[in-house]
C-alpha positions as CSV (number, residue, x, y, z in Angstrom):
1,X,-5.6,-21.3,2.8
2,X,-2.2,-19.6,3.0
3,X,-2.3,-19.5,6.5
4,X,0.9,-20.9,7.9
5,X,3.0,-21.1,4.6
6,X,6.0,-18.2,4.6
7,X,6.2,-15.5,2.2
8,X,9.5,-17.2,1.1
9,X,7.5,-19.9,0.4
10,X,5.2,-18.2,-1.2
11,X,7.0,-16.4,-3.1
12,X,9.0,-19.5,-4.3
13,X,5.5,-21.1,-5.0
14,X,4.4,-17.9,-7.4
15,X,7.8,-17.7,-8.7
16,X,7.6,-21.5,-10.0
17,X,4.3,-21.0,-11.1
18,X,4.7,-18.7,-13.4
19,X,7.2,-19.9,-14.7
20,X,5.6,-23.3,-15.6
21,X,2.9,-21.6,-17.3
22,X,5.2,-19.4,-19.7
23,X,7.2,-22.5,-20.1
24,X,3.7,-24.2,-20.9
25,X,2.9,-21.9,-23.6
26,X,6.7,-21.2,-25.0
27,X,6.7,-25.6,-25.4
28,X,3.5,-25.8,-26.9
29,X,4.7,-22.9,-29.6
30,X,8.0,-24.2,-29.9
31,X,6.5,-27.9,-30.5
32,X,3.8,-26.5,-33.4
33,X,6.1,-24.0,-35.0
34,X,8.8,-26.9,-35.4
35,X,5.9,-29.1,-36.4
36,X,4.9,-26.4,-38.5
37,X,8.3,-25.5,-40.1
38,X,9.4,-29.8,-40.5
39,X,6.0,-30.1,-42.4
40,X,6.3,-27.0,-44.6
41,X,10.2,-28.4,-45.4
42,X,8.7,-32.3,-46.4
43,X,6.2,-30.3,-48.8
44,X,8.2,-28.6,-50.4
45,X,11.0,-30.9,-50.5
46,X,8.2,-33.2,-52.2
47,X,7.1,-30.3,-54.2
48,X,10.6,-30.0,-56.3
49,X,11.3,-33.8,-56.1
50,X,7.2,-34.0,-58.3
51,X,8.1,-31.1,-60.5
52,X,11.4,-32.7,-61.5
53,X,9.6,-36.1,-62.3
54,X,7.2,-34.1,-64.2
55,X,9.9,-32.2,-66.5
56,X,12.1,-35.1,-67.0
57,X,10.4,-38.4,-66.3
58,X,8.0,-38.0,-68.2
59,X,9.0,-37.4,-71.3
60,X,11.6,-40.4,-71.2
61,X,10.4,-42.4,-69.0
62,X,13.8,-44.7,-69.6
63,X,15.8,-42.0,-68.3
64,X,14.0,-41.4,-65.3
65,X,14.7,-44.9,-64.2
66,X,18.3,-44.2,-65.1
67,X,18.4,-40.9,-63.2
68,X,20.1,-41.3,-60.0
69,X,17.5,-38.6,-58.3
70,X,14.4,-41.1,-58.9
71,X,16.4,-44.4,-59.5
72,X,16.8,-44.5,-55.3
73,X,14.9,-42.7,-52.5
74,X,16.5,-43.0,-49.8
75,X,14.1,-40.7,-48.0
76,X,11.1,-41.6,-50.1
77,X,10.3,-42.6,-53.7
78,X,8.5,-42.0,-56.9
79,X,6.1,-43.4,-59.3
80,X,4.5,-42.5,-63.0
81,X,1.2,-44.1,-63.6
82,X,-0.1,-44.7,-67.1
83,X,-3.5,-43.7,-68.0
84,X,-3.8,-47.8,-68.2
85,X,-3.0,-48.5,-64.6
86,X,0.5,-49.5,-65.5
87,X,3.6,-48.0,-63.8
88,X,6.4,-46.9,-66.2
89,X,8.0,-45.4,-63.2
90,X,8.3,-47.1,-59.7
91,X,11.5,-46.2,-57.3
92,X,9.1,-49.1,-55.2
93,X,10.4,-51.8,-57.1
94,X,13.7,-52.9,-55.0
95,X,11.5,-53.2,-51.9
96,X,8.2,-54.4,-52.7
97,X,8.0,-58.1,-54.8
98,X,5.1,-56.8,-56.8
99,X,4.9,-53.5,-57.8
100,X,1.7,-52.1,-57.8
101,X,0.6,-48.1,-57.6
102,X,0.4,-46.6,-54.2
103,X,-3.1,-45.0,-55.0
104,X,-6.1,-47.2,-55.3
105,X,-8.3,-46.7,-58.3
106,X,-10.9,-44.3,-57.0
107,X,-8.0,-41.9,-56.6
108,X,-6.4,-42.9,-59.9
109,X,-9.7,-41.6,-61.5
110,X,-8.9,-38.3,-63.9
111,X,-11.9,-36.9,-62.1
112,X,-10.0,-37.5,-58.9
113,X,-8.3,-33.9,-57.3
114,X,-4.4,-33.7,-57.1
115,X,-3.3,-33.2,-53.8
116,X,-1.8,-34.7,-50.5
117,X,-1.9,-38.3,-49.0
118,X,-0.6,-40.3,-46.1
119,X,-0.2,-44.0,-46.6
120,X,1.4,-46.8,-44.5
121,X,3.4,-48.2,-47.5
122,X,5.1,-51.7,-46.8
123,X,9.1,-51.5,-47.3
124,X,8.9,-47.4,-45.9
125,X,9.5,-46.6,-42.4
126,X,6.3,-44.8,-40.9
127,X,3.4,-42.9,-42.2
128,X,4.5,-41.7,-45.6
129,X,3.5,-38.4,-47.1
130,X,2.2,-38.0,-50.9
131,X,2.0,-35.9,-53.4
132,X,0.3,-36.6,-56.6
133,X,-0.1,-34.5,-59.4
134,X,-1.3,-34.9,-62.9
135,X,0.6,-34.5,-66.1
136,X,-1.5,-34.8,-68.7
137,X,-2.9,-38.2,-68.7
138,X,-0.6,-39.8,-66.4
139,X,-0.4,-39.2,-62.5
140,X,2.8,-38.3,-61.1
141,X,3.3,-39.3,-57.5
142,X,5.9,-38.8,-55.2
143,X,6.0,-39.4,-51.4
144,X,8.5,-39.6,-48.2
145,X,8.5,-41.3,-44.6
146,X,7.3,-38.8,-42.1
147,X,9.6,-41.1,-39.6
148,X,12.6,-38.7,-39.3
149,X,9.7,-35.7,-38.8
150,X,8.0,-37.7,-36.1
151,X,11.5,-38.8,-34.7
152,X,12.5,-35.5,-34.6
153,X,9.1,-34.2,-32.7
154,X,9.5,-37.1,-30.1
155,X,13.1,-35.6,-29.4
156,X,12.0,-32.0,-29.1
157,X,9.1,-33.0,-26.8
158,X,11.1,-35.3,-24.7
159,X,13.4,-32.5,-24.1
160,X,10.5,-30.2,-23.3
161,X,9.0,-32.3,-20.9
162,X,12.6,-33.1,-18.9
163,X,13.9,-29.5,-19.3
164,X,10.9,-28.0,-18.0
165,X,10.7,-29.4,-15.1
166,X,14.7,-29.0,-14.6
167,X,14.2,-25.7,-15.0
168,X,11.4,-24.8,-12.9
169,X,13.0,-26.4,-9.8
170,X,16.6,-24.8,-10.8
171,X,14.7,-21.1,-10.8
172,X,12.8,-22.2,-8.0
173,X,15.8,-23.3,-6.1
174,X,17.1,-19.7,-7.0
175,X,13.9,-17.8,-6.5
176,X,13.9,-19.3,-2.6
177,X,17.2,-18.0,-2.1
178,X,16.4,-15.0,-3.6
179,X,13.7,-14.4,-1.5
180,X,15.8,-15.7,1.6
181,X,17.8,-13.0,1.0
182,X,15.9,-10.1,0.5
183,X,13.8,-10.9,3.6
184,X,16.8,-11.4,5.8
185,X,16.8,-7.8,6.6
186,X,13.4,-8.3,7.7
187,X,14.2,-11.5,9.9
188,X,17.1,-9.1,11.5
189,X,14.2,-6.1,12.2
190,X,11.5,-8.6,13.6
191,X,14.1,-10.3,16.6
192,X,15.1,-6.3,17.6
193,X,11.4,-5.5,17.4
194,X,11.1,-8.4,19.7
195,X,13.9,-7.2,22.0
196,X,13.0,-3.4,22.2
197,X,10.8,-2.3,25.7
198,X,9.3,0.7,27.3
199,X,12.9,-0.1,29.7
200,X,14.9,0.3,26.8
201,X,14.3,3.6,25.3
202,X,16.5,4.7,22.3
203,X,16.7,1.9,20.3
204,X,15.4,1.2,16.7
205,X,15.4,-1.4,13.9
206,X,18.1,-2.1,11.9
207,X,18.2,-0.5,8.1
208,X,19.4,-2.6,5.5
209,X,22.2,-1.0,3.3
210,X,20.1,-1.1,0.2
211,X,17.9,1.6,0.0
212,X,14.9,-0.4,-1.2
213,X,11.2,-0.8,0.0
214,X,12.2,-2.8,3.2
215,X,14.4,0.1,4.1
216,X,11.5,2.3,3.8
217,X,9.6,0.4,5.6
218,X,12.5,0.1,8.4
219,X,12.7,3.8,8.3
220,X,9.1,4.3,8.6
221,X,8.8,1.9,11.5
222,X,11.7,3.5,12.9
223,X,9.8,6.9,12.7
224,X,6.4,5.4,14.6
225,X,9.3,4.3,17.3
226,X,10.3,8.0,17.5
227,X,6.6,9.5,17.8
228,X,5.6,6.4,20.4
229,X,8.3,7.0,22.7
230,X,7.6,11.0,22.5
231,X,4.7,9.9,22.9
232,X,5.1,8.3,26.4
233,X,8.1,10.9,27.4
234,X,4.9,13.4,27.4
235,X,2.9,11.9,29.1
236,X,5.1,10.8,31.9
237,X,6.1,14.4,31.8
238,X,2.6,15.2,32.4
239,X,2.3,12.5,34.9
240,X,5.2,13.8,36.7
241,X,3.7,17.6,37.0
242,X,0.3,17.1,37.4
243,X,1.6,14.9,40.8
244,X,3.8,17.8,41.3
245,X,0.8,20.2,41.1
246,X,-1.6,17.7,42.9
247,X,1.0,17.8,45.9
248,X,0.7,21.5,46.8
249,X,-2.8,21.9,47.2
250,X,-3.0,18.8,49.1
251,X,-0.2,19.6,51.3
252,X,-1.9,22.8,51.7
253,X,-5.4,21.2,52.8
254,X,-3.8,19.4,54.9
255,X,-1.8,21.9,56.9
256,X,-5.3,23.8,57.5
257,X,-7.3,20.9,58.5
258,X,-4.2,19.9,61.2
259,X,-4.1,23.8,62.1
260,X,-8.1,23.6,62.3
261,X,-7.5,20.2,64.9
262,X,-5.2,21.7,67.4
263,X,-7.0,22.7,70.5
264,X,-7.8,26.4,71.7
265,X,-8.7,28.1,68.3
266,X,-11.3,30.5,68.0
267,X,-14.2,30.8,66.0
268,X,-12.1,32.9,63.5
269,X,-9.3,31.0,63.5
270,X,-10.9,27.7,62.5
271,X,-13.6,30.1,60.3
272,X,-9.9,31.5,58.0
273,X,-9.0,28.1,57.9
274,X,-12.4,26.5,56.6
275,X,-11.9,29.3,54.0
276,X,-8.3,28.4,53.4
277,X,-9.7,24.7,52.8
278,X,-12.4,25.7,50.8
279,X,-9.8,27.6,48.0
280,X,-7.6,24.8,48.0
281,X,-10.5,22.2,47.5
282,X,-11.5,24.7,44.6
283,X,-8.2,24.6,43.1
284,X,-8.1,20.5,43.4
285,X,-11.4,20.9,41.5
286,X,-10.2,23.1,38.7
287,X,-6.9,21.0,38.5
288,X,-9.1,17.9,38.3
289,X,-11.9,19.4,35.6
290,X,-8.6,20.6,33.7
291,X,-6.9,17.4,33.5
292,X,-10.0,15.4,32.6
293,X,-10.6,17.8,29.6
294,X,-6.6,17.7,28.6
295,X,-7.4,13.8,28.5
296,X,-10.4,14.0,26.5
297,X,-9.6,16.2,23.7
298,X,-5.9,14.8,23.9
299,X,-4.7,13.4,20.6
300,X,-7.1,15.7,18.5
301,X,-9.9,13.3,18.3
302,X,-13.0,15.0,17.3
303,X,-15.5,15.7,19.4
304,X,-18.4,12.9,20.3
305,X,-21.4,15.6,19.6
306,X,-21.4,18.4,17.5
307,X,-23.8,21.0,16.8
308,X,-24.4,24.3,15.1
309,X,-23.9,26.4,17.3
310,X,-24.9,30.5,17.3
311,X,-21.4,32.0,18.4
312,X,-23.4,35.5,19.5
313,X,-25.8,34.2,22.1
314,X,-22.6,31.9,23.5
315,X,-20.6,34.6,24.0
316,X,-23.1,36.7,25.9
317,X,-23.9,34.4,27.9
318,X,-20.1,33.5,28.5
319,X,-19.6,37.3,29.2
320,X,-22.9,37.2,31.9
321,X,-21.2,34.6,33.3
322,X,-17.9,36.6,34.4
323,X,-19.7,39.6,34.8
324,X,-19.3,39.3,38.5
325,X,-15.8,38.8,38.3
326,X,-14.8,42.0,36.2
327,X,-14.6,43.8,39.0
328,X,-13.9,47.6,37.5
329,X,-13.1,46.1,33.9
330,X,-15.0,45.7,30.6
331,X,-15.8,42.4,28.4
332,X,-16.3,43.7,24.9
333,X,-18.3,41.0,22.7
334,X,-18.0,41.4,18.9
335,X,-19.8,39.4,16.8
336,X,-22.1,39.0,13.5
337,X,-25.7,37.9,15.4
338,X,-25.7,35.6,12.3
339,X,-22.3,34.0,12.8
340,X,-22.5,30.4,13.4
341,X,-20.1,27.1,13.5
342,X,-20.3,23.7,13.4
343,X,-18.7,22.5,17.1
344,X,-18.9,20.6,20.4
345,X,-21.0,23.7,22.5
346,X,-19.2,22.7,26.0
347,X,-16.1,22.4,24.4
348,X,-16.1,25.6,22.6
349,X,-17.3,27.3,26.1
350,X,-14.7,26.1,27.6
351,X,-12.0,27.0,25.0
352,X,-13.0,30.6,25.2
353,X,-14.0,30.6,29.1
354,X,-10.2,29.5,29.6
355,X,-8.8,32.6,27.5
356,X,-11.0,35.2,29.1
357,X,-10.4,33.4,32.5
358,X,-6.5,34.1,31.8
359,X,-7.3,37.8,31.2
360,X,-9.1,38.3,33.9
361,X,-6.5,36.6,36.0
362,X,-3.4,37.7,34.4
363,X,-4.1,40.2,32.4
364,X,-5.1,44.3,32.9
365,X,-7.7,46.6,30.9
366,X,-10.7,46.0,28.7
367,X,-11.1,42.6,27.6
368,X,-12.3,41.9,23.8
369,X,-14.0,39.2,22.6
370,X,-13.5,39.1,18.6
371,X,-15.1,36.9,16.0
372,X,-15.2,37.3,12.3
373,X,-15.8,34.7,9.3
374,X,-12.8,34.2,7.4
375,X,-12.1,32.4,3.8
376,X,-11.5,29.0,4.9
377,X,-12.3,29.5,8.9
378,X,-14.0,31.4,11.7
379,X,-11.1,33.0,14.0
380,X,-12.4,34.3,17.2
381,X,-10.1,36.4,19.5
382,X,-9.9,37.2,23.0
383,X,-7.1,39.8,24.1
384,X,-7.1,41.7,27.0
385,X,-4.3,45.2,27.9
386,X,-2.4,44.2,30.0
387,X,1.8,43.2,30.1
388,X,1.1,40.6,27.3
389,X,3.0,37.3,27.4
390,X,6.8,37.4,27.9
391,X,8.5,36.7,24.2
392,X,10.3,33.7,25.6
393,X,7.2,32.3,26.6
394,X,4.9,32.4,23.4
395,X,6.8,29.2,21.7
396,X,5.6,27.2,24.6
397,X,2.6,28.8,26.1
398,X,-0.3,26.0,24.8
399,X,2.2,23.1,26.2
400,X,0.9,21.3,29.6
401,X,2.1,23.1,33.1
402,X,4.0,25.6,31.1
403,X,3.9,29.8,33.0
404,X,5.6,32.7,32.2
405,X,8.6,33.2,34.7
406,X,7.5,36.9,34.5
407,X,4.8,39.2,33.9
408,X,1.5,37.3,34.4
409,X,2.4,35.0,37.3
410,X,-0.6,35.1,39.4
411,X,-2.0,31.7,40.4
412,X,-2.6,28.9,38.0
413,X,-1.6,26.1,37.0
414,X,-0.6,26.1,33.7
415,X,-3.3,23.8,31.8
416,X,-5.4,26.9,30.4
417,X,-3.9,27.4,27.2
418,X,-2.9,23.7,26.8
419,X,-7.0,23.1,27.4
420,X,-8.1,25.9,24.6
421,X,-5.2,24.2,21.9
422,X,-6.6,20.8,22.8
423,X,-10.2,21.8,21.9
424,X,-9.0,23.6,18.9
425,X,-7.2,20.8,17.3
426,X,-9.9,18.0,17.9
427,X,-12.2,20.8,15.8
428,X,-9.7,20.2,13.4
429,X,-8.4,23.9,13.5
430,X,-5.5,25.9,15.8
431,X,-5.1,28.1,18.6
432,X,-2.1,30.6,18.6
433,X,-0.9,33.8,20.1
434,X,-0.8,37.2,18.6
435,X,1.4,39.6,19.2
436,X,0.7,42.4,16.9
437,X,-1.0,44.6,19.6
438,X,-0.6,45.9,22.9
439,X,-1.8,43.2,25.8
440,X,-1.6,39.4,25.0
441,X,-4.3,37.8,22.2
442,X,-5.1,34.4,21.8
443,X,-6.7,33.0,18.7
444,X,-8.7,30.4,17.7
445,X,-9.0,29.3,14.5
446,X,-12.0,26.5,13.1
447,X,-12.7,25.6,10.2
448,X,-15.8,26.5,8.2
449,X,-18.1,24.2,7.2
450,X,-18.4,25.0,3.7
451,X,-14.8,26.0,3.2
């Protein structure tokens, strides 16, 4: 229903609302209290003016008519009544031609309460308000137009209902440029947002000056900016080397298949180069698996399937599957036959394939396969004796392409480690390096399931 109408608008609308309803219920108060406190005043006012009459009028009736305070009513009037009927007091004479008591005889009766009365009395403006009280057998009655109450109302509601208004549409006026103001910043941030492109790296949305919620907003918008365009520097970055390390192997392949072409080579010749082919097709392979994995684990989004998985039958069967590759050296498995963890099986294979892969490749000595239960997570270890990882190297060893410029430099691409962090993090848990030993250790740390 609000589709279409501004927040300015909106908030104008709201603002003005609100305000009518307080000034609703402050008019309606207002109106009864002052019709409250007008009424309470006549009554009382009537009150004094019947207990005067009833000390002094009474008991000389002469003198009351002489007494300038019930002679003349400008404001009202007075009247005795006789046990007979007959008036020996009447401040109705002067504008009536026949006197005659303002209460009709049912009401005249001794039997009859005191109390209050309103009467349309000829000669008085208005409804009139009565009192009447009894003194002994007489009635004493006094009364007064209600006109300059009523008159008085009809001025207090006239300006209710023509201030109201005036003021709603004055603080709306000022609630629209209030709003108009504190969303400008927001008008200024919405045309850069519309101006900024992936061409046109570096800029950001203007901060108000006021450090308020819309700056904080600004600021956080600001920071997704920073992480998007990160974001994208990466992954050209990663764009850019995984052409640069598609274009050696390719290049590679084909030299050796032009070499394999040119007339006059022998059966050896073209048998080295089928080999040569056949490693660089391997290495496209591995390139290609490795970037595929990078691009599903990327982001550490959790794994589509997982499954508890024994960690002591995987990693025999991980060590039977490089036992043909150890050559002279020893893979060391050490782990509880009980130990198990919640985890994508393939994934995890992978992970720690890639580490002993690296140690086999890179490294020298028995290789060691390490897995404990810790508080909070299961930390498995794979280290190998060799040169270990060059210091300088260990702050960026998991990131994509990244090698040692020493030390372990033998083939490779550089996607291992990056691989084994990946997996790691979409577990929800971490892979680092340790270097608290001789050799180079990575580990990987993931989360228990009942921690």
């Amino acid at each position: 229903m609000l589709d279409g109408i501004s927040i300015r608008t909106r908030i104008a609308g709201a603002f003005a609302a609100v305000l009518l309803a307080l000034l609703a219920a402050l008019g309606c108060f207002t109106y009864k209290f002052v019709s409250g406190q007008l009424n309470d005043s006549l009554r009382t006012a009537l009150e004094v003016r019947a207990n005067d009459l009833r000390t002094v009028a009474i008991e000389n009736p002469l003198q009351g008519r002489r007494d300038p305070a019930f002679s003349s009513f400008d404001e009202g009037f007075a009247q005795v009544i006789e046990a007979d009927g007959s008036l020996s007091l009447d401040t109705l004479s002067h504008n009536r031609r026949h006197a005659s008591p303002v209460l009709n005889p049912d009401e005249l009766d001794p039997s009859a309460a005191s109390g209050y009365f309103e009467r349309d009395i000829p000669g008085l403006e208005g409804t009139t308000l009565l009192l009447a009280e009894r003194a002994d057998r007489r009635m004493v009655i006094v009364g007064a137009s209600k006109d300059d109450q009523t008159e008085a109302l009809r001025i207090l509601a006239t300006g209710l209902l023509v201030g109201s208004p005036l003021a709603i549409l004055i603080s709306s006026l000022a609630g629209w440029a209030i709003a108009g103001r504190a969303l400008r910043p927001v008008a200024a941030m919405r045309e850069r947002a519309d101006e900024i492109t992936l061409s046109r790296s570096g800029e950001r949305l203007p901060l108000p000056t006021v450090k308020d919620e819309i700056h904080e907003l600004g600021q956080t918008l600001n920071g997704m900016l920073d992480r998007i365009e990160r974001g994208l520097q990466r992954e050209r970055e990663f764009v850019a080397d995984a052409s640069h390390e598609l274009r050696t192997p390719l290049t590679n392949l084909i030299a050796e298949l032009e070499l394999a072409q040119r007339p006059g080579r022998n059966e050896a010749e073209l048998r080295a180069a089928i080999d040569s082919t056949a490693e660089e097709t391997e290495r496209l392979s591995r390139l290609a698996a490795d970037l595929l994995a990078l691009a599903r684990n990327d982001g550490a989004q959790l794994p589509a399937t997982t499954e508890t998985v024994p960690l002591a039958p995987l990693l025999r069967a991980l060590a039977s599957r490089f036992g043909a590759r150890l050559g002279g050296r020893s893979l060391v498995i050490d782990c509880d036959p009980a130990l198990r963890i919640t985890a994508n099986k393939g994934a995890l294979e992978q992970a720690i394939g890639n580490c002993v892969d690296n140690a086999l490749r890179h490294g020298g000595g028995e290789i060691r396969v390490l897995a404990r239960r810790g508080e909070v997570s299961t930390r498995i270890e794979i280290g190998d004796h060799g040169a270990g990882f060059p210091p300088k190297f260990v702050a960026g060893a998991f990131e994509r392409f990244s090698r040692p410029d020493s030390g372990r430099v033998a083939g490779g691409h550089g996607l291992g480690l990056a691989i084994v962090r990946a997996i790691a993090e979409s577990h929800g848990g971490s892979a680092t390096i340790v270097s608290d030993g001789p050799g180079a250790t990575v580990r990987i740390e993931l989360p228990r399931d009942d921690a």
